[in-house]
C-alpha positions, -999 to 999 in steps of 0.1 A, spaced: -50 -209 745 -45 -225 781 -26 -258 778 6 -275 788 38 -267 766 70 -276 758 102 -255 747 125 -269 725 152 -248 726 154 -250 771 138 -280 772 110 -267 799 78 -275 801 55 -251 818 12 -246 822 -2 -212 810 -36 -203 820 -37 -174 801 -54 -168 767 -22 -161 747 -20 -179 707 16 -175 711 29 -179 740 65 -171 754 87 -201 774 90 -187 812 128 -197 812 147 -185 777 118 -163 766 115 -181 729 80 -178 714 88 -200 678 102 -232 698 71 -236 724 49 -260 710 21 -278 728 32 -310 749 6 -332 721 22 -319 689 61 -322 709 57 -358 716 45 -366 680 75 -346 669 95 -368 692 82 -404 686 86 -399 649 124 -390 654 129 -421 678 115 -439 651 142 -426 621 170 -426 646 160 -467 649 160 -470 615 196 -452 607 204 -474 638 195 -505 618 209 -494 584 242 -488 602 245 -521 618 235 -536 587 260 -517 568 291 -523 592 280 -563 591 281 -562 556 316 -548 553 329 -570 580 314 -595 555 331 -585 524 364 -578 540 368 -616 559 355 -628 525 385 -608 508 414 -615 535 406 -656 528 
């Protein structure tokens, strides 16, 4: 299957031409972290996403506490 990939483990992305369903990263040699480019930035977007909503929870939850702990030193 000739396409653009991306390793996940080296962080390399590289072009194979050849018809290979599983193909090896030209750097670390890792077959089960090389996924195709398409699939690795779905995989990515959909972690940016979470990590803005922890991001959000957090600031909500440290807002919250600065809250409760001026409304208990009055």
């Amino acid at each position: 299957m000739a396409g653009d990939y991306h390793c996940a483990f080296c962080e390399t992305e590289f072009h194979q031409e050849d018809g290979d369903d599983d193909p090896n990263c030209p750097t670390c040699g890792q077959t089960e972290s090389v996924k195709p480019v398409d699939d690795f930035a779905l995989v990515s977007d959909i972690r940016r996403q979470w990590y803005a909503v922890f991001a959000v929870l957090f600031v909500a939850g440290a807002a919250f506490a600065a809250y409760q702990w001026l409304a208990v030193s009055r």
